[in-house]
Each structure stands twice: as C-alpha cells, then as structure tokens.
PDB file of N, CA, C, O and CB in Angstrom:
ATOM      1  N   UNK A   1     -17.711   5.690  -6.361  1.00  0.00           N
ATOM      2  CA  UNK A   1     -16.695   4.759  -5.904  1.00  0.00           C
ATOM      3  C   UNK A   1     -16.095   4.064  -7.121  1.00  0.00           C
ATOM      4  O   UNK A   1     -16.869   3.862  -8.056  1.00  0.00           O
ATOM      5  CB  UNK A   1     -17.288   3.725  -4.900  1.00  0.00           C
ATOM      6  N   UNK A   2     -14.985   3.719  -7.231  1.00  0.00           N
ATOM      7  CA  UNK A   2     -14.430   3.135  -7.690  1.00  0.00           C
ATOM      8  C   UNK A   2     -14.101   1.669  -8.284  1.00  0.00           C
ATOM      9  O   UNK A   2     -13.833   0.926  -7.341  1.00  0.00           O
ATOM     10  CB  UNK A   2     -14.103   3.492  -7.268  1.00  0.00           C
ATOM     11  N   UNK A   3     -14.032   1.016  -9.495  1.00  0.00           N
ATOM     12  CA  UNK A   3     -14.425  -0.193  -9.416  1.00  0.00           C
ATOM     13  C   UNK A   3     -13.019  -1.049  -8.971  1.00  0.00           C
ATOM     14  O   UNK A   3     -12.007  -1.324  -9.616  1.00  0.00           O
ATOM     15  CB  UNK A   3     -15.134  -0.582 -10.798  1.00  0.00           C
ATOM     16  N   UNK A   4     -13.349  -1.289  -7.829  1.00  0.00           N
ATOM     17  CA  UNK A   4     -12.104  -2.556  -7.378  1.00  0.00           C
ATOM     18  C   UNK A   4     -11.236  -3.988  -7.518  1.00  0.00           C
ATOM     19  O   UNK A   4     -10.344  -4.714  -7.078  1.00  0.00           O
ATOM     20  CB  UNK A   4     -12.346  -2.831  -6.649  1.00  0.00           C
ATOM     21  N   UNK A   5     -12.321  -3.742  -8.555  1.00  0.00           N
ATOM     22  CA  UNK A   5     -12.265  -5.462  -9.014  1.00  0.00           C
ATOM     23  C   UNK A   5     -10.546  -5.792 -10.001  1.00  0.00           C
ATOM     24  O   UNK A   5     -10.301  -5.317 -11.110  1.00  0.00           O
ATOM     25  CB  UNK A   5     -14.064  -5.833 -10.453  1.00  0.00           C
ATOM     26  N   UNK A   6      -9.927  -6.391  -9.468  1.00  0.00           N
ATOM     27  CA  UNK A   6      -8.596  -6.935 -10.036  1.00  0.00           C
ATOM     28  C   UNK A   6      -8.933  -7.288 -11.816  1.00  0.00           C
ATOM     29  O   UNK A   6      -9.739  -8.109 -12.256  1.00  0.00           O
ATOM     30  CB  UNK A   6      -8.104  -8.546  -9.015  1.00  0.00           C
ATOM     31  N   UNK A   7      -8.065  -6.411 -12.551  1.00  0.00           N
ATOM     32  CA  UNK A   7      -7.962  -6.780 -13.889  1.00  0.00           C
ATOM     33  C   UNK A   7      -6.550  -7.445 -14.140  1.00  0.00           C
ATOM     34  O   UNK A   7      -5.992  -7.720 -13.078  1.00  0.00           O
ATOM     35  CB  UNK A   7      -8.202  -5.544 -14.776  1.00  0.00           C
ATOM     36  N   UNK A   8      -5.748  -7.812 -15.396  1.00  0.00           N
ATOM     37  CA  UNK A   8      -4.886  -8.249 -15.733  1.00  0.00           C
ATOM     38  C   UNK A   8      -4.201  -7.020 -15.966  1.00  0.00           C
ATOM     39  O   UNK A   8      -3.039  -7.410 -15.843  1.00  0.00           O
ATOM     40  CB  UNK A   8      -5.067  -9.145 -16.590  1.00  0.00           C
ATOM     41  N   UNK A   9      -4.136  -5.959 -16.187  1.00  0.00           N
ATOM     42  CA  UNK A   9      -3.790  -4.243 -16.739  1.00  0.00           C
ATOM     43  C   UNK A   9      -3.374  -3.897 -14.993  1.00  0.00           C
ATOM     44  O   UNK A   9      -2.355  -3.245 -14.764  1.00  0.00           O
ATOM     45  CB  UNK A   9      -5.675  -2.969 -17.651  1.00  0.00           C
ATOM     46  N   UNK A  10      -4.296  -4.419 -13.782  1.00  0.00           N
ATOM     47  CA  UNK A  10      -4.463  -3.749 -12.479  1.00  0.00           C
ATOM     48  C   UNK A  10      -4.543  -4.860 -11.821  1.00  0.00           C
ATOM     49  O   UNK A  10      -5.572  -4.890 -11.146  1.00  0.00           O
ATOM     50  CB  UNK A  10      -5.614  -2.770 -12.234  1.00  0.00           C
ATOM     51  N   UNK A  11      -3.776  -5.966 -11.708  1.00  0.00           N
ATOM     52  CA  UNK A  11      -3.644  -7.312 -10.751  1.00  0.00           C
ATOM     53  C   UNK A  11      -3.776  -6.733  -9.123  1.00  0.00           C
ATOM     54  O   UNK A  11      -3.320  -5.696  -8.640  1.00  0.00           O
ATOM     55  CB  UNK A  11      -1.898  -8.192 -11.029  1.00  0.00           C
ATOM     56  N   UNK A  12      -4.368  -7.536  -8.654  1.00  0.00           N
ATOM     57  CA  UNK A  12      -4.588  -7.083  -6.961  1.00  0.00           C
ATOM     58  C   UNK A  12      -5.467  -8.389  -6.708  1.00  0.00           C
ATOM     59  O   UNK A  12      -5.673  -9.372  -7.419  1.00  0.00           O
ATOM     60  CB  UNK A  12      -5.594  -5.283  -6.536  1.00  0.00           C
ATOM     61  N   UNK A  13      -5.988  -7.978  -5.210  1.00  0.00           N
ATOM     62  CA  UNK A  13      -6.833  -8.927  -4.307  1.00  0.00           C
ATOM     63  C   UNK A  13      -8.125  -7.872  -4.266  1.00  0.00           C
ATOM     64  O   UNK A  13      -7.813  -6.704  -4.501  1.00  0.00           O
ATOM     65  CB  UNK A  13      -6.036  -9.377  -2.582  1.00  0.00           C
ATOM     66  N   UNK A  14      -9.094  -8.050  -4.083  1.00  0.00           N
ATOM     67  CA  UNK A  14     -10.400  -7.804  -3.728  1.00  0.00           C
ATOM     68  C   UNK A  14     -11.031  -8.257  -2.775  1.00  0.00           C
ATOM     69  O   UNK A  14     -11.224  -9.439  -3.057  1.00  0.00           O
ATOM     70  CB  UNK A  14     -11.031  -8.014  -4.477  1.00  0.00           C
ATOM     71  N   UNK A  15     -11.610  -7.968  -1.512  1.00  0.00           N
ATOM     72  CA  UNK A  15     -12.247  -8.629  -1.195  1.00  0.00           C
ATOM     73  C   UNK A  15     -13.650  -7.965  -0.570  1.00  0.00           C
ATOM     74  O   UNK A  15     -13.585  -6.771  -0.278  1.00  0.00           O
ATOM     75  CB  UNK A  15     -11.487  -9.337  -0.565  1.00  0.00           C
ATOM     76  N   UNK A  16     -14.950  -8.684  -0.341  1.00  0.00           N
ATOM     77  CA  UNK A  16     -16.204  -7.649   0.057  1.00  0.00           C
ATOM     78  C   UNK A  16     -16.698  -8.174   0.963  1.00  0.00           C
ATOM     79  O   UNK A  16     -16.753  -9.400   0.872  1.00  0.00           O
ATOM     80  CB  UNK A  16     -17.317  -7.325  -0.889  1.00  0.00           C
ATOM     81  N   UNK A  17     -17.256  -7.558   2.185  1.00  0.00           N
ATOM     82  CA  UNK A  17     -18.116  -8.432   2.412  1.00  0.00           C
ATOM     83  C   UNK A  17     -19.401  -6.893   2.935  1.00  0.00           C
ATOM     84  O   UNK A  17     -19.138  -6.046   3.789  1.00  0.00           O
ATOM     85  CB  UNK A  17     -17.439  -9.852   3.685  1.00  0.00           C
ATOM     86  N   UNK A  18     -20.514  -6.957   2.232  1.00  0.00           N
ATOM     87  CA  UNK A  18     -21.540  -6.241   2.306  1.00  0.00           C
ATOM     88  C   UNK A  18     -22.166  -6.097   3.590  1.00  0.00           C
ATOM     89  O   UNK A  18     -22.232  -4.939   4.001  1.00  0.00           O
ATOM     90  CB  UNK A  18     -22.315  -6.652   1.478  1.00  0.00           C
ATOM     91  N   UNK A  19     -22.730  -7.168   4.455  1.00  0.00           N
ATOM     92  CA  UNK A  19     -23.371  -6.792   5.821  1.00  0.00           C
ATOM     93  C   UNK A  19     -22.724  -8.296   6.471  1.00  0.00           C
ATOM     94  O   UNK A  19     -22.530  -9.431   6.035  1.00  0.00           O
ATOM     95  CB  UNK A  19     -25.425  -6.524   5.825  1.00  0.00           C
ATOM     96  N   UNK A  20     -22.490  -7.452   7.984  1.00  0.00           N
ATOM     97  CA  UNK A  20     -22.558  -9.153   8.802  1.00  0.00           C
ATOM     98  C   UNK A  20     -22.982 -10.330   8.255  1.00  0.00           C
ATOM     99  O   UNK A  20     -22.249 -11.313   8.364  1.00  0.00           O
ATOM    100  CB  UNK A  20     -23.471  -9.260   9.938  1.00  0.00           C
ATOM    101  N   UNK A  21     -24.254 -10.433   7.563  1.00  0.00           N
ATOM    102  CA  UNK A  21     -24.983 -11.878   7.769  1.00  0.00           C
ATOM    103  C   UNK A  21     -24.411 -12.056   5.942  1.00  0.00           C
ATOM    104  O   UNK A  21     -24.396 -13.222   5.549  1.00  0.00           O
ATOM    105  CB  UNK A  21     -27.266 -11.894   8.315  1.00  0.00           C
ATOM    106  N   UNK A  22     -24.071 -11.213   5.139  1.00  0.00           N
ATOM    107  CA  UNK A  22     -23.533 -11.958   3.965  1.00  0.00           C
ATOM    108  C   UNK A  22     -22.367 -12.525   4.152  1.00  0.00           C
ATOM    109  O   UNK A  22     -21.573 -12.296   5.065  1.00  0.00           O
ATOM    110  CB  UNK A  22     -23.388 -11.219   2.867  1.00  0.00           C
ATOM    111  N   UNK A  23     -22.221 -13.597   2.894  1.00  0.00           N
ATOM    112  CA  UNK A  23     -21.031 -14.542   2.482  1.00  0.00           C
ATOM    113  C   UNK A  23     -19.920 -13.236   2.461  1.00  0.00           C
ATOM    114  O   UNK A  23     -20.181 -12.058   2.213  1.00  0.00           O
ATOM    115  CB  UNK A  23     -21.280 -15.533   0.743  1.00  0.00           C
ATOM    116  N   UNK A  24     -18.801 -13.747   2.749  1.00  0.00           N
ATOM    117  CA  UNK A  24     -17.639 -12.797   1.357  1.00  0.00           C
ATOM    118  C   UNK A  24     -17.475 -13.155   0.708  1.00  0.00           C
ATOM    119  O   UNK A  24     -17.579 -14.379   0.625  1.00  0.00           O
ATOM    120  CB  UNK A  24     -16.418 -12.370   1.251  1.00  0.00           C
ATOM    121  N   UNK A  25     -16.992 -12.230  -0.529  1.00  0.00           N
ATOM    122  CA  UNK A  25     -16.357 -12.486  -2.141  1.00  0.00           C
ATOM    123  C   UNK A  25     -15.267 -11.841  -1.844  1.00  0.00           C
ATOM    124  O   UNK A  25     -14.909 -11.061  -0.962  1.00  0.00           O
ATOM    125  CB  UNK A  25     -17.148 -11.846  -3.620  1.00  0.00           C
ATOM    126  N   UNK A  26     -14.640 -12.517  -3.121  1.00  0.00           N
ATOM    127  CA  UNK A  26     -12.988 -12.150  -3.460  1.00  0.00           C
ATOM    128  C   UNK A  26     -12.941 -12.424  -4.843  1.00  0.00           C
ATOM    129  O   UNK A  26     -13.640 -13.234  -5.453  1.00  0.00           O
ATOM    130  CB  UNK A  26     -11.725 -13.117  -2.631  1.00  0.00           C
ATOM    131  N   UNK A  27     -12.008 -11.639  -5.317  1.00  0.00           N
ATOM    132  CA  UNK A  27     -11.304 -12.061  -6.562  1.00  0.00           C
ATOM    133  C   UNK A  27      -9.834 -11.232  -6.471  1.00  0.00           C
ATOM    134  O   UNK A  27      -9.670 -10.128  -5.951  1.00  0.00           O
ATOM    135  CB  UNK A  27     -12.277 -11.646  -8.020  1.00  0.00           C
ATOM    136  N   UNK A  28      -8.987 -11.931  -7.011  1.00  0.00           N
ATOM    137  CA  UNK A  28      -7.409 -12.126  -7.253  1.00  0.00           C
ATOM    138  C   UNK A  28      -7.407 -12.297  -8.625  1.00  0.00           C
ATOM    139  O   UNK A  28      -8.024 -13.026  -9.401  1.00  0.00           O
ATOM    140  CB  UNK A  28      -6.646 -13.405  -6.492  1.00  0.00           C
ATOM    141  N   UNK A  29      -6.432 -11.315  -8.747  1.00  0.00           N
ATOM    142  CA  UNK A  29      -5.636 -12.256 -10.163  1.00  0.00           C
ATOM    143  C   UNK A  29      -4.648 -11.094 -10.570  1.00  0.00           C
ATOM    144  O   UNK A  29      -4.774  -9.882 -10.741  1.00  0.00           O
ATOM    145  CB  UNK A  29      -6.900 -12.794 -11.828  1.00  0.00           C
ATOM    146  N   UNK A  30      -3.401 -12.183 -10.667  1.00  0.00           N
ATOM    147  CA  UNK A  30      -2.277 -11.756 -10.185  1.00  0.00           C
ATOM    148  C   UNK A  30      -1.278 -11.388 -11.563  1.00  0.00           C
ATOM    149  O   UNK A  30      -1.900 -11.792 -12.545  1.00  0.00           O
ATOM    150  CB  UNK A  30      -1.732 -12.895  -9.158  1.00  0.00           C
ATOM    151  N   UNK A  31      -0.077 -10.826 -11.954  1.00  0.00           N
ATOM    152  CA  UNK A  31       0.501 -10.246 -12.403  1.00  0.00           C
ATOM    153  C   UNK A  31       0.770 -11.274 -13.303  1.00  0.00           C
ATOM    154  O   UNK A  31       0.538 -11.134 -14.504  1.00  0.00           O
ATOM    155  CB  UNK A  31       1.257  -9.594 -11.734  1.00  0.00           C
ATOM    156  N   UNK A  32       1.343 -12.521 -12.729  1.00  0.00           N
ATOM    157  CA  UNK A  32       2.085 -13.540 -13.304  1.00  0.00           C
ATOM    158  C   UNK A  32       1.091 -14.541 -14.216  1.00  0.00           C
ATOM    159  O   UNK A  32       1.598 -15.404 -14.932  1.00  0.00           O
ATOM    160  CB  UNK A  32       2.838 -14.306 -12.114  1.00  0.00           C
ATOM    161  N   UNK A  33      -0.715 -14.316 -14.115  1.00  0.00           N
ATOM    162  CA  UNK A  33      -1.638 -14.494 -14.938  1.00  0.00           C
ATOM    163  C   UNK A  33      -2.339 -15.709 -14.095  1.00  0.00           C
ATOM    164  O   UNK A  33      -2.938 -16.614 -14.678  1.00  0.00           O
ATOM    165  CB  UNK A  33      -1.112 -14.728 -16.442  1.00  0.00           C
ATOM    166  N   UNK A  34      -2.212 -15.648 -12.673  1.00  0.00           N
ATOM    167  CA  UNK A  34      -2.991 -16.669 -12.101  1.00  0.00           C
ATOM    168  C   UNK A  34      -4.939 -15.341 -11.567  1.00  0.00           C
ATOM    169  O   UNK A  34      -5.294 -14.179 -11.366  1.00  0.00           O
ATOM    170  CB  UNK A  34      -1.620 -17.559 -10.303  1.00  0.00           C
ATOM    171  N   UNK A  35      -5.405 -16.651 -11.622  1.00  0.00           N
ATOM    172  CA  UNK A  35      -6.812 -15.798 -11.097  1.00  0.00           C
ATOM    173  C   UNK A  35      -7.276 -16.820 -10.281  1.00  0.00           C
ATOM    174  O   UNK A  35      -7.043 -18.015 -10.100  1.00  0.00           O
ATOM    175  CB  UNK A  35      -8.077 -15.289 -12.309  1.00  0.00           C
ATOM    176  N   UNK A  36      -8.233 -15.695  -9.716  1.00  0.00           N
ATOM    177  CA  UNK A  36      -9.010 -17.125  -8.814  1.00  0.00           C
ATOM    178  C   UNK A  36     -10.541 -16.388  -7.901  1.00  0.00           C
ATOM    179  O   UNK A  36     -10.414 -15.587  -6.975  1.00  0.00           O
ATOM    180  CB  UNK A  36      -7.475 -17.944  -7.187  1.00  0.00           C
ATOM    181  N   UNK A  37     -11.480 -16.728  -8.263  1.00  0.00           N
ATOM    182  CA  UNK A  37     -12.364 -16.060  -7.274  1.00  0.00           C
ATOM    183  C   UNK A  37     -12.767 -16.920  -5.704  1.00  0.00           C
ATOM    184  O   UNK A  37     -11.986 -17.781  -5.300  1.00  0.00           O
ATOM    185  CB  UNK A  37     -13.755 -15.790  -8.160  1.00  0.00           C
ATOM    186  N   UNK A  38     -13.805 -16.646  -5.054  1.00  0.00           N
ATOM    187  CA  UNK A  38     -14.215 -17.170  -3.800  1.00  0.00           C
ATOM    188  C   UNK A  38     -15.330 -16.661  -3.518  1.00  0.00           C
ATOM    189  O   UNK A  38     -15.599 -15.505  -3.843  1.00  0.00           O
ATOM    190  CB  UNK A  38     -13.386 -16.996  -2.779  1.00  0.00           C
ATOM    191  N   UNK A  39     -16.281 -17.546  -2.774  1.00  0.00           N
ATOM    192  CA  UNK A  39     -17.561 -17.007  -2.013  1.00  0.00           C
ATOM    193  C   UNK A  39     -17.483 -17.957  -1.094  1.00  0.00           C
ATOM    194  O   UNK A  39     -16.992 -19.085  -1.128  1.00  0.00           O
ATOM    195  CB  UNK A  39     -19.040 -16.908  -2.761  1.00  0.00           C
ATOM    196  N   UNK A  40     -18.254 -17.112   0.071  1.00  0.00           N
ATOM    197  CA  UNK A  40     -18.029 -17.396   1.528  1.00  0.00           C
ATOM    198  C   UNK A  40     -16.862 -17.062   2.177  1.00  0.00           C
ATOM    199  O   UNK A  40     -15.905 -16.534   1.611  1.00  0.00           O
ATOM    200  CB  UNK A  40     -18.142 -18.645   1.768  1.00  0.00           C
ATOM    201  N   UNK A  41     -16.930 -17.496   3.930  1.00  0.00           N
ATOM    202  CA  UNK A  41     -16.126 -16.773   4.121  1.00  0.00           C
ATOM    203  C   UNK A  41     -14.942 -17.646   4.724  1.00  0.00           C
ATOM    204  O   UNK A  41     -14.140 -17.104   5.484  1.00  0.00           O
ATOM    205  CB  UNK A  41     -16.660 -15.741   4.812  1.00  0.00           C
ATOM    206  N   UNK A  42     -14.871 -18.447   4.529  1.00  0.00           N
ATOM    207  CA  UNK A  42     -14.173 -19.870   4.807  1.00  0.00           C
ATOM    208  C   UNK A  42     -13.118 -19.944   3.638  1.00  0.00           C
ATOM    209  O   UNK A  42     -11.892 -19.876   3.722  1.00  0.00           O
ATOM    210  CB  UNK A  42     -15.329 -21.284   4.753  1.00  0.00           C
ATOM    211  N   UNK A  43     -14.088 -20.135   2.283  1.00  0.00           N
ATOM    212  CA  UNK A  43     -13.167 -20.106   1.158  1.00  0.00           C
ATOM    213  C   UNK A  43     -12.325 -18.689   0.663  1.00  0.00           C
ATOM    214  O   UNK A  43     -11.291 -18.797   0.003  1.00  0.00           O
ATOM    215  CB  UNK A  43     -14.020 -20.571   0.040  1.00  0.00           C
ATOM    216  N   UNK A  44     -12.975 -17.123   1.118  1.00  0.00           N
ATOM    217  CA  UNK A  44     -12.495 -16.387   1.161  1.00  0.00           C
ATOM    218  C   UNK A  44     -10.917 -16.255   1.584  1.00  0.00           C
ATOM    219  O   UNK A  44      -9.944 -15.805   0.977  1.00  0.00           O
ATOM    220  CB  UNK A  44     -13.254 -15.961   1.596  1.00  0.00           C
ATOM    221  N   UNK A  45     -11.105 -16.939   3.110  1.00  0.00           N
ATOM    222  CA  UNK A  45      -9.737 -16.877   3.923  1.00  0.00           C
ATOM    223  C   UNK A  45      -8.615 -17.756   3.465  1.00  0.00           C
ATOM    224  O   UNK A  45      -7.517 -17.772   4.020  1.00  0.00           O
ATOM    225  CB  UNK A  45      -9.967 -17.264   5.374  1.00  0.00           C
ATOM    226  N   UNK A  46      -8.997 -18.619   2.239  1.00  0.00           N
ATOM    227  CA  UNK A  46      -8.258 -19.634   1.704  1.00  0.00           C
ATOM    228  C   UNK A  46      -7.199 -18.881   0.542  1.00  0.00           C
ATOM    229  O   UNK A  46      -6.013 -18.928   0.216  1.00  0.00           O
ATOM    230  CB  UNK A  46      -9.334 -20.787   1.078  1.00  0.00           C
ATOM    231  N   UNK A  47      -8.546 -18.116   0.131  1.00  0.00           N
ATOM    232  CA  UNK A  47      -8.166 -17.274  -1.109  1.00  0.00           C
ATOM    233  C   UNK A  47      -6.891 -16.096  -0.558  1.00  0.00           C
ATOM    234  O   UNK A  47      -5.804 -15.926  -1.109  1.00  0.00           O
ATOM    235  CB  UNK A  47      -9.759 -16.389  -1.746  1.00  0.00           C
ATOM    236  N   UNK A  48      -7.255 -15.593   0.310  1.00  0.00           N
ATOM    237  CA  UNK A  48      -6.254 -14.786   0.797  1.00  0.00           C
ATOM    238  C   UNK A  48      -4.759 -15.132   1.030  1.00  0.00           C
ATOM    239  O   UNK A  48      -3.749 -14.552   0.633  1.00  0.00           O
ATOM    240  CB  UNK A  48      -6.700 -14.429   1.852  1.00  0.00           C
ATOM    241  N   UNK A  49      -4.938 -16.425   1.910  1.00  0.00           N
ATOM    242  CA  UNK A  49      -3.674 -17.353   2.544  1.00  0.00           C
ATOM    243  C   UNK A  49      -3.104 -17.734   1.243  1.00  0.00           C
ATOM    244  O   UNK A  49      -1.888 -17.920   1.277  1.00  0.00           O
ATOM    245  CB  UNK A  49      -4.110 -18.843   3.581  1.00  0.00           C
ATOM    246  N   UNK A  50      -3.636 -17.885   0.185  1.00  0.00           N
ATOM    247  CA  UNK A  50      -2.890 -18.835  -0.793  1.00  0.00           C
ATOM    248  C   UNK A  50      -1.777 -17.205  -2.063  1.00  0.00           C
ATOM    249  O   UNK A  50      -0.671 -17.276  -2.600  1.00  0.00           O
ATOM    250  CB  UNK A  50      -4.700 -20.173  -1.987  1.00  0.00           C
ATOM    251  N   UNK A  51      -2.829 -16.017  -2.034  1.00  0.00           N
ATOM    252  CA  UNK A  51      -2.049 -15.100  -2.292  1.00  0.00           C
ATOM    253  C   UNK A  51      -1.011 -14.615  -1.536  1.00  0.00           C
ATOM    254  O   UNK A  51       0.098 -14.328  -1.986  1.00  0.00           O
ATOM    255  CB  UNK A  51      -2.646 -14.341  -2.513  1.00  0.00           C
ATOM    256  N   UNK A  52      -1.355 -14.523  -0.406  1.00  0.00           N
ATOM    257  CA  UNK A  52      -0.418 -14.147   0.211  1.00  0.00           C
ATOM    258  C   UNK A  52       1.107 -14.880   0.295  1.00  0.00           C
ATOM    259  O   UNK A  52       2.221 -14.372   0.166  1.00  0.00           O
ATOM    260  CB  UNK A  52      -0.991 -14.039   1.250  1.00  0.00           C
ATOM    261  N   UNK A  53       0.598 -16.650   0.632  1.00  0.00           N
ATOM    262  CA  UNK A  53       1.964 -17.257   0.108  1.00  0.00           C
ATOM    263  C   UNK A  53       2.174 -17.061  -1.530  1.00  0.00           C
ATOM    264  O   UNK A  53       3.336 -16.657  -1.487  1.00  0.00           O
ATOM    265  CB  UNK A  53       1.987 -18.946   0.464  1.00  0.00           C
ATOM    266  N   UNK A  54       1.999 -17.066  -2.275  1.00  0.00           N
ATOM    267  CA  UNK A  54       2.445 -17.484  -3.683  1.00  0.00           C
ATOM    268  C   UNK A  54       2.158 -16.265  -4.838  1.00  0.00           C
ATOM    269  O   UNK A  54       2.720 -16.300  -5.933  1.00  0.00           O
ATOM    270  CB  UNK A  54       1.572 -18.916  -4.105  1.00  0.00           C
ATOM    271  N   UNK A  55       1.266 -15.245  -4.476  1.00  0.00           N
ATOM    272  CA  UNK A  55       1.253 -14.385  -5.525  1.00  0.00           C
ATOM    273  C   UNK A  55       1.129 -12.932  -4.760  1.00  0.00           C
ATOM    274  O   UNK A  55       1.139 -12.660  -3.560  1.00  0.00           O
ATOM    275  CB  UNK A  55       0.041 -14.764  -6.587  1.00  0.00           C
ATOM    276  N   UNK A  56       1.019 -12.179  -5.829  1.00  0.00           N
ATOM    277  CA  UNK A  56       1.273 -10.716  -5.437  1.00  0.00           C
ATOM    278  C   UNK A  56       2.511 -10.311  -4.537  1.00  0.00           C
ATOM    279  O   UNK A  56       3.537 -10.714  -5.087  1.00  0.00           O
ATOM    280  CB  UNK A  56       0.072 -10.253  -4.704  1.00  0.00           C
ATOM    281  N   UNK A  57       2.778  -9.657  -3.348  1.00  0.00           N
ATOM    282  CA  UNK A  57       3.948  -9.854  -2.281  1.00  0.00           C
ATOM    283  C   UNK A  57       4.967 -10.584  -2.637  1.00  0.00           C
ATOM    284  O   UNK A  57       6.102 -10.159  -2.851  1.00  0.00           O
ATOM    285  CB  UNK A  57       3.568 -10.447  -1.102  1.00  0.00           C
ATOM    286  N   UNK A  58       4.565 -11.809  -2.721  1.00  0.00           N
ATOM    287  CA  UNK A  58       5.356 -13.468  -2.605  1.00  0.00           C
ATOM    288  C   UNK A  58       6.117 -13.228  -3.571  1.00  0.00           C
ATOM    289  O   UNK A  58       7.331 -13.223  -3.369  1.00  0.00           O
ATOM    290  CB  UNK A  58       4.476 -15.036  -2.862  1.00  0.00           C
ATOM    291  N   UNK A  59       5.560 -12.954  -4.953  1.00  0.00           N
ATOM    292  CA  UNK A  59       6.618 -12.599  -6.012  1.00  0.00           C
ATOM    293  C   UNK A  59       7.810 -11.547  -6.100  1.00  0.00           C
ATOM    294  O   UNK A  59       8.730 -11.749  -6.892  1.00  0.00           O
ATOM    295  CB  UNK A  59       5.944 -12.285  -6.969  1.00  0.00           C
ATOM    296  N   UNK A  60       7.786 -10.419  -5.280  1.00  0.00           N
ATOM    297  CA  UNK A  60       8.380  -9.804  -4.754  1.00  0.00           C
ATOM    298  C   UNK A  60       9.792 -10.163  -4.486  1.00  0.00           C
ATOM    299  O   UNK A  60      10.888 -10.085  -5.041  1.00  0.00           O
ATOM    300  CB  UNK A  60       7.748  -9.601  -3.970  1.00  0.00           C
ATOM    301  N   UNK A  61       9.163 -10.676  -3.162  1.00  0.00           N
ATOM    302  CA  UNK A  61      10.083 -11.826  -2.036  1.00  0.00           C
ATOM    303  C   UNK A  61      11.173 -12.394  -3.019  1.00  0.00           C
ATOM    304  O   UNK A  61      12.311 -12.027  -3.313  1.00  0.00           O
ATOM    305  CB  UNK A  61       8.984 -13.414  -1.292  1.00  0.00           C
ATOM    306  N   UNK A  62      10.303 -13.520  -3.437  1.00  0.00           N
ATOM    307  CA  UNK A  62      11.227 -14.180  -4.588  1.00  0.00           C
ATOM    308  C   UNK A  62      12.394 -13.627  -5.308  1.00  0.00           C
ATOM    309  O   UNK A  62      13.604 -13.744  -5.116  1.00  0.00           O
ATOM    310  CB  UNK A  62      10.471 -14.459  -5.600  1.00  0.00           C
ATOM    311  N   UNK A  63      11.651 -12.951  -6.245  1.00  0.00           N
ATOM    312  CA  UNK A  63      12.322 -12.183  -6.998  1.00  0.00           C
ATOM    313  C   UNK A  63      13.637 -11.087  -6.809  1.00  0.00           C
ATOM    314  O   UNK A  63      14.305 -10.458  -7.629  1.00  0.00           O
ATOM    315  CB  UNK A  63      11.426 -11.688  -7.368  1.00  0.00           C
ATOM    316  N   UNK A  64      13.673 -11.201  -4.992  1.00  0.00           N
ATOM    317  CA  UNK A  64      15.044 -10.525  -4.400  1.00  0.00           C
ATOM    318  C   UNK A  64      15.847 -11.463  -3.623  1.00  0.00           C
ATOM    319  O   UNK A  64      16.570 -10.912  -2.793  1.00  0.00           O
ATOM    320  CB  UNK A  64      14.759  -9.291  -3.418  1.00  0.00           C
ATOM    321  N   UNK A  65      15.924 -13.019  -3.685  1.00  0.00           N
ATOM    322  CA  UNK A  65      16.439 -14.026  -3.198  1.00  0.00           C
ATOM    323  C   UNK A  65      17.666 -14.237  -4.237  1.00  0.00           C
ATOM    324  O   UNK A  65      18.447 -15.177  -4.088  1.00  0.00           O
ATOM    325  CB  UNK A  65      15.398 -15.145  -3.017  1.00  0.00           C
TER     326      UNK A  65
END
C-alpha cells in the first residue's frame, strides 16, 4: 500500500480510522503551505470542515471568481 500521508511536493487530506473503537487521524496540508493534523473523531470532522471551506477545493473556487 501506498503511503498516503499529505506532503508539501503531494498536498491532500488524509484521513484513518483503523477499527470502530479507534480515534481518527488526519493530516492536511495544503498547496498554499497551511498544515494541520487531528486525533479523534470530533476534531477530525473539524479538520475536514475547515479544508473543505478554505483549502484544497476552496482554492480552486476562488481562484475562478
């Protein structure tokens, strides 16, 4: 398998979660040089919501306004 993990060369979102009863992880880090990790799955969903508004996609968006 492949290593998934978001570099600065390969900006993306990550996210894991191993069995039901574990936390999730995440890591982000985005084109424009923001990063950010998470554990659990509370802060996970934070991590997501906040890329989704403002990095990766979002820059996109922007960038055709």
């Amino acid at each position: 398998m492949a290593d998934l993990t978001p570099t600065p060369d390969r900006p993306g979102l990550h996210v894991s979660k191993p069995s039901p009863s574990a936390p999730a992880e995440a890591s982000a880090v985005c084109h424009c040089g923001a990063r950010a990790t998470a554990t659990g799955d509370d802060q996970v969903r934070a991590l997501v919501a906040g890329w989704d508004a403002h990095h990766g996609p979002a820059h996109n968006k922007k960038g055709r306004q």
